[in-house]
Structure formats: structure tokens, C-alpha cells
N, C-alpha and C positions, 0 to 999 in steps of 0.2 A: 469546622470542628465536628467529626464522626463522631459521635458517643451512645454507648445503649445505659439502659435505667433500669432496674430493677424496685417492686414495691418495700421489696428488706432492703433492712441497710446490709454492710459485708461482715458486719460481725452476728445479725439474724444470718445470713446464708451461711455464715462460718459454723454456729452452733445448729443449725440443721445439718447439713454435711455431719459432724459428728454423729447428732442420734438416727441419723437415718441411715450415715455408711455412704450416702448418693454422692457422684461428683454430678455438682450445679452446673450446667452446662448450657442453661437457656437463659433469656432474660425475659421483660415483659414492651422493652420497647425501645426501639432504634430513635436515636433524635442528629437534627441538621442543628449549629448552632444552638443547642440547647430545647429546640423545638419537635414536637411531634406526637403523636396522637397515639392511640391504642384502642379499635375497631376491634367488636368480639361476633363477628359472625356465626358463630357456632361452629361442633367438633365438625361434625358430619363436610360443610364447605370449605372447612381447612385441610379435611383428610385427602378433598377431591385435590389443592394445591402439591401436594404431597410427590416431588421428585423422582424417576425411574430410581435412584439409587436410595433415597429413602425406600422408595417401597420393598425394595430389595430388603433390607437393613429391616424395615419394620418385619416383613413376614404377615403374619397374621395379626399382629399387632394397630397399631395408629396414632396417629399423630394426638396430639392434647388439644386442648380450644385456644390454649396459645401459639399454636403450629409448631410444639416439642416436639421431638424423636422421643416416644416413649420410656422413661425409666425400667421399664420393664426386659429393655433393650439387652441381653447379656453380649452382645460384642460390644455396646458403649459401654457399659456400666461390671464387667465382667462378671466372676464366677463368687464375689465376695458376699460377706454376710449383709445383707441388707432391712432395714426397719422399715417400710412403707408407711407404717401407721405414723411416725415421726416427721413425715415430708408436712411442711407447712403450706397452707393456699398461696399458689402464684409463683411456687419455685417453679416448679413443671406442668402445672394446668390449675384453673380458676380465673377465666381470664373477666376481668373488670375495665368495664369502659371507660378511657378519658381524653380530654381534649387540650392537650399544651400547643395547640397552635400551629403554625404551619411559616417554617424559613423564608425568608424574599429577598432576595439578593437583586439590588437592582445596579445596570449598567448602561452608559454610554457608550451610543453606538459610532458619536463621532470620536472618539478614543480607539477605536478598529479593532481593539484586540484587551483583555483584561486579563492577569495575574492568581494565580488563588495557591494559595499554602495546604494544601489536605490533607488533614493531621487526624488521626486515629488516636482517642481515647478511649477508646471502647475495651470494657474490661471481659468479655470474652467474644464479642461478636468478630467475627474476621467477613467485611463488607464489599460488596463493588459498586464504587460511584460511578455516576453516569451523568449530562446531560445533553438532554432530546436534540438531538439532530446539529449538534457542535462539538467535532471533533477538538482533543486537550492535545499540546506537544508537552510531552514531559520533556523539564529540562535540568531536575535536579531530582535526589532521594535522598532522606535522612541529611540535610544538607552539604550536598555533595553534587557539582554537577555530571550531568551523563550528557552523551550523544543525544539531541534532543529525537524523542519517539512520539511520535503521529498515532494515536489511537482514541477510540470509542468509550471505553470504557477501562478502568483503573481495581482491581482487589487491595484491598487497602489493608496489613494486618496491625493487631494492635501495637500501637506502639508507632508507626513508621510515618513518614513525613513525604507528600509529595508536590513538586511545586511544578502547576502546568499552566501553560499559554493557551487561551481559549480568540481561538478569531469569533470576531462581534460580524455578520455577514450575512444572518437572518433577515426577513422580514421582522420589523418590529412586531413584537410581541410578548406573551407566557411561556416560556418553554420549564418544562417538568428537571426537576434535579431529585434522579435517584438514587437511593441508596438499600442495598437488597444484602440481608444476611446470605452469604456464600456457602456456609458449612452443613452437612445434612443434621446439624443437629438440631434446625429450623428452620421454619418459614418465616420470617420474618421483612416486613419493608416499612420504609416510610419516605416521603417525597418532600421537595420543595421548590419554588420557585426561581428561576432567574426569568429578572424582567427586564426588558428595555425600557430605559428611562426617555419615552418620546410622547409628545403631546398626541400625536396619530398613532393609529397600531394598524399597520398591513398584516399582519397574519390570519391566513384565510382558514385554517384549521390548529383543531388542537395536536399540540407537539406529538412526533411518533417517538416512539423509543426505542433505544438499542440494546435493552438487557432485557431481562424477563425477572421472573419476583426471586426466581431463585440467585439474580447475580451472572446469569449466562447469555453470552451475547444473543441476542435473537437468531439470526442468521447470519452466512459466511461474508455479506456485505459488512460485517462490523467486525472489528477487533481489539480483542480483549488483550490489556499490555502482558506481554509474554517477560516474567521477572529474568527467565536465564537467557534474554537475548541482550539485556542491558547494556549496555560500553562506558566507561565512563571516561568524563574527561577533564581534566589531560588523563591517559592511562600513568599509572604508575604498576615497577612492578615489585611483588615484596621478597626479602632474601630467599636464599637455596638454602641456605646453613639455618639448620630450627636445631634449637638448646635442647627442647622439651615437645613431649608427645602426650598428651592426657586425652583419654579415651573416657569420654560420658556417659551412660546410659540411662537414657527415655525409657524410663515406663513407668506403669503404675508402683504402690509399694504398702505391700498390707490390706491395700482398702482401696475402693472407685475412687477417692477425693484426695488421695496422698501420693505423692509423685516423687519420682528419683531426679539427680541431676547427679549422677556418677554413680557412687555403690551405695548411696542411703539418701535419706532425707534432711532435707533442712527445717525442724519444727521451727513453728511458728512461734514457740516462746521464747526462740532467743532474739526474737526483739529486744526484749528485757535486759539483755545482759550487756555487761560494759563496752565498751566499741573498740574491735580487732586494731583500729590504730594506735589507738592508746596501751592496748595491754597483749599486741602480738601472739608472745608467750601461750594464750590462753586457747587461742586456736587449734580446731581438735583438727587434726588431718583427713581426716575421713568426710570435713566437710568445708574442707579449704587447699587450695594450690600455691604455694610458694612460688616468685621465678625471681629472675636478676635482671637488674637495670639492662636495656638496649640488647636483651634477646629476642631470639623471635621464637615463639612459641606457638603450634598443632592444637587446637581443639579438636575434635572427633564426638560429634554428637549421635549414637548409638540407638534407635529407634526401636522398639520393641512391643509388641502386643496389639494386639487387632483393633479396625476402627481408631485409629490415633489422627488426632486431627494435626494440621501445619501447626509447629509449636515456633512463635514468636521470641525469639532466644536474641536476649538485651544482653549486650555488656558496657556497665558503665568506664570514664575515662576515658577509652580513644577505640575511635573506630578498629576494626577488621578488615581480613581480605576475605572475602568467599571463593574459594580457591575449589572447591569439587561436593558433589552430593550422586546421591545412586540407589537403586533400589537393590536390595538384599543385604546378608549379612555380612556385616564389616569384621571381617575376618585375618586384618594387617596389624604388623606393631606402629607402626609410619606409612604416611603419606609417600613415600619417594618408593616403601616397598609395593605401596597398591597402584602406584603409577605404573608399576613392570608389569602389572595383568591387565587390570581395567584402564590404562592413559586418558581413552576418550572420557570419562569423568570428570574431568579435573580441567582446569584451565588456569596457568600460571601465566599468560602474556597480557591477559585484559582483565583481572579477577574485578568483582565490585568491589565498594568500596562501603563498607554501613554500618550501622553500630546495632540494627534491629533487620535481621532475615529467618525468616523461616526454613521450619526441616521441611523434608520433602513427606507429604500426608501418608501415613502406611494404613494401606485397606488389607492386604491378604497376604502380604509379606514384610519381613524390618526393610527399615530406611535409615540415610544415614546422611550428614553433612559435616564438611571439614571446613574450619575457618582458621586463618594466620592470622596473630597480630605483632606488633611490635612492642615491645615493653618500653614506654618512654613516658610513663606518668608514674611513677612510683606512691605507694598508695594499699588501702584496703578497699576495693570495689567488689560490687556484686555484679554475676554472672546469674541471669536468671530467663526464666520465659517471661513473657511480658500478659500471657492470661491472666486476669487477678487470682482465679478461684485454684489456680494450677500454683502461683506464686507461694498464696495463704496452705496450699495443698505439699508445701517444700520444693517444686523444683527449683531450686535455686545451690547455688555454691559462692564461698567466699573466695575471689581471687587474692591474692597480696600478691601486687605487683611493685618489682624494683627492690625484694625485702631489703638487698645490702645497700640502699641510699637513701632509707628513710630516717625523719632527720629526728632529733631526740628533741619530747616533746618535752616544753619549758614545766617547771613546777607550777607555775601560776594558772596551767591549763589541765594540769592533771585530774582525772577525775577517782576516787577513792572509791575503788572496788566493795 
């Protein structure tokens, strides 16, 4: 289990974000299995960790003592009004030393080979795991299997589920299990063990690694799992015939911390309000999509605004196909009309198969991704990114899927608006 920790809870970062205008975009600590520590070296030796593309991004700027992408950043944080004096200690810099300890995953080596589930809860860190010198075969995602893939190391985004085969073939020993925040919005690492469960230890030196802090394979001997080369299996492929076309757009909305998922926001206070199952009707349309049982229906995720990091885009009920993604502006009414210009985008014979893919990252131009799905769970689900501070920030929409088969709820279950 990938997860990062923050010293606020998310309703202190929620009410920060308000008086400060900041989107939260760092945390204070990456943890394996719930474990992991938090080393404060000072600004000056985190600024030297500081990536060619961060430093780009910073400019004259620098990293914080927790190795953030400066708030002061206007391609992360744009051109909006902002309160400085309202940022609390530890959102973006103050960093305080602690010690939760350190993961140990031990294994049998006469077993030749061991299993692992790697699951991302991390509420905004997008990570790459790795361990020292034992290649993983991915054999499933989001569970789903794929053609199994031979690689080094894995980017892992929030939300997503990866299941690989690790051959045991070491000398007995420690070997390091990394996991390195990926996004230039930090420096961030933390490590942990896998050990050989053996009364002798042959290992004549300490494990080498194949990533570096930033999440980047060290060199061309290693390879990092490439998401658009995926196949999955069995292939399935999904219809020609789409009902419906809804075109999304990604971007900010009023403010660094308030996000779109189409033409407006979804506030966070309609937690509160009575549940789209129960009372349909009440559904505003500008922040929900209607379809009908056993169509297939186009999303179009519409990417917009500078420095946009891969956005984790959940749909609850049943998987998708990821059928095409592309850099620039999505300028079509349908998929079948941008297949007449751009075709190579798109791939309808082997699409993945997942319920959690990211857009493609937009550094100096929009981006964009298309997903199919099938409507066969009739239902009021959410369509959201799976970042928490992007989620609490609205990008999210209300899907109602299936509306003409949803069944009438009994009076005993009603709840009274």
C-alpha cells in the first residue's frame, strides 16, 4: 500500500486552500505499508535535488525544506488572487522531523517467485515503485489482466491497482524497495525493505537501484512500464455505435484550488444534499450527465492551462475503454470525426481496459483523452479525478447511468428531503 501523509488533516488543508486561494499540491511524507519517515536536511540540500524541469519551472525561485515546487510558482498556482500570509506551517514548507519506521517485507526464496497487489492511496502524490535489482512482470491493472510486461520499475497514480510477479533469484539478502514522488511538484522519497527470509545472507553488497529520487529510471539498462504500450487480455473490443458524446474540460475554475470537470464546478457542499438516487429530479445538469441502459457512450477529457499535472480520472460502477489521448487542442464533435485527421491517436482494436487512467500531463500545450464505456450498471455514480485536494477542489461530475431502468425506490427506504 503507496500512501502520502500530510501533518493537517483535509479539512485543515481544505480551510487553508480557502484563505490562502493555494492549490495544496505537496505533502509532508510518502509511506510503504503505512511506514516512513520524514528527514529535514535543509532548504539549500533539497534545492541541490531539484530536477532539470523543476528548475526550469522554478526560474529564480526554489524548492521549500520539504522539497515543494514553490507556491510562488505562477504556471503551478496561476494568475489568481492569492493570501500568503494564510498558508499554514507544513502545507508548503516547515519541514519537522519524524520517524514512523521503516516497511520489511520478508520472502522465500524457495517459493522462486512472490505476488504483490500495488495499490495507490495516495491522496495527491502520483509515485514510481521500484525494487533493487528484481525485475516485476505485470500481469494485471485496476484488476484486469494485461499481456504480462517485464519491467524495472512501475509509476503508480492515485487510485490505480497493480498486480506483478517478482522472481526471488538474488543472492539472499536486503534489497531497497523504492518509492519516489514522480511529479515536479516534489522531491519527495521513501524506501523499504524486501528481505530474504534465510538463516545465511550471500549478499556481498548493498542493493543498486533502478530509479533515482525523482522516480526516473537511472539509465537505458532499466525500464520504466510504458502505460500506452499495455495489451490486455483476453482483448475485448468495445462498439462503433456511441449514443452520446460529452466533451469535459480540465482546468482550473475561479481560483488555484477549484477545478472543472466539464463547464463548472462541483462544490463541495453538496456532500450535504440528499442522494441523486433517491431524488433524480433534483439534478442540476450542468453538473450531471444522463444516459440509457446498454449505450455506449464518449467521454472527452479536455485539458487546459499550463503545468497541469496527469489527472487520475475515476469512474465509479464499471470499467472503461481508453480508446485515444493526444497533445493539443481537441477541436472535434466525436471521436469517429477526429479519427478522419489524427487516426494514429486512437486505438479501437486492443483499447485498455480500467476504471482509473490518467490524462496526458499538459506542460506548454492542452491535452486531451477519450474513454468508452458501456452503460450496464444503471445507477447515480461519480465521475471524478482521484487527487483528493483536485476532488474537495470539484473536479468531479455526477454520472446517472441507465436513467430509464432505475428501479422505484420502496417508501421504507425513502429519505425526506
Amino acid at each position: 500500500m503507496i500512501s502520502d501523509w500530510r501533518q493537517l488533516t483535509s479539512e485543515e488543508i481544505w480551510q487553508a486552500e480557502e484563505k490562502s486561494g493555494l492549490d495544496a499540491y505537496c505533502v509532508n511524507a510518502i509511506l510503504i505499508n503505512g511506514k516512513g519517515s520524514i528527514s529535514c536536511p535543509g532548504q539549500e540540500k533539497v534545492n541541490q535535488l531539484a530536477s532539470a524541469e523543476q528548475r526550469q519551472i522554478l526560474g529564480n525561485l526554489s524548492l521549500t525544506d520539504i522539497g515543494c515546487t514553490s507556491p510562488l510558482v505562477v504556471a503551478m498556482q496561476g494568475t489568481f488572487r492569492h493570501n500568503y500570509s494564510a498558508v499554514p506551517p507544513s502545507m508548503f514548507s516547515g519541514c519537522v522531523p519524524g520517524n514512523g519506521g521503516t516497511a520489511r517485507v520478508l520472502v522465500d526464496p524457495s517459493h522462486r517467485y512472490v505476488s504483490y497487489d500495488l495499490i495507490s492511496a495516495a491522496g495527491v502524490s502520483m509515485t514510481t515503485f521500484s525494487i533493487d535489482e528484481h525485475q516485476m512482470y505485470v500481469y494485471a491493472i485496476d484488476g484486469r489482466y494485461i499481456h504480462p510486461t517485464l519491467v524495472d520499475a512501475i509509476t503508480i497514480a492515485n487510485g490505480n491497482r497493480y498486480s506483478v510477479l517478482v522472481k526471488l533469484d538474488k543472492p539472499a539478502g536486503d534489497y531497497t524497495i523504492r518509492v519516489a514522488n514522480a511529479g515536479v511538484n516534489q522531491v519527495l522519497y521513501t524506501a523499504g525493505v524486501l528481505s530474504y527470509n534465510t538463516l545465511e545472507k550471500t549478499q556481498q553488497h548493498a542493493s543498486v537501484a533502478s530509479i533515482n529520487i525523482h522516480g526516473a529510471v537511472v539509465s537505458s539498462n532499466y525500464t520504466l512500464l510504458d502505460e500506452t504500450k499495455i495489451i490486455p487480455f483476453p482483448v475485448e473490443v468495445p462498439s462503433q455505435e456511441v449514443a452520446q458524446t460529452h466533451i469535459l474540460r480540465i482546468s482550473h475554475y475561479d481560483a488555484s484550488y477549484t477545478w472543472t470537470l466539464g463547464n463548472t464546478t462541483l462544490p463541495l457542499v453538496l456532500e450535504e444534499v440528499s442522494p441523486l438516487l433517491f431524488y433524480p429530479s433534483t439534478a442540476k445538469p450542468d453538473l450531471t450527465l444522463k444516459t440509457l441502459n446498454r449505450t455506449w457512450i464518449d467521454l472527452i477529457f479536455d485539458i487546459h492551462g499550463q503545468i497541469q499535472p496527469p489527472h487520475p480520472i475515476h469512474k465509479h460502477a464499471n470499467k472503461f475503454y481508453v480508446i485515444g489521448q493526444g497533445t493539443g487542442a481537441w477541436n472535434y464533435s466525436s471521436v469517429a470525426e477526429a479519427m478522419q485527421h489524427i487516426p494514429e491517436s486512437f486505438n479501437l482494436e486492443a483499447p485498455q481496459i480500467r476504471d482509473t487512467y490518467i490524462t496526458p500531463p499538459s506542460a506548454t500545450e492542452d491535452t486531451w483523452l477519450a474513454i468508452r464505456h458501456h452503460v450496464v450498471n444503471p445507477g447515480a455514480w461519480l465521475l471524478h479525478c482521484h487527487i483528493q485536494v483536485h476532488l474537495s477542489g470539484g473536479m468531479a461530475i455526477g454520472i446517472l447511468d441507465g436513467v430509464d431502468e432505475w428501479p422505484e425506490i420502496p417508501e421504507e427506504y425513502s429519505i425526506q428531503v
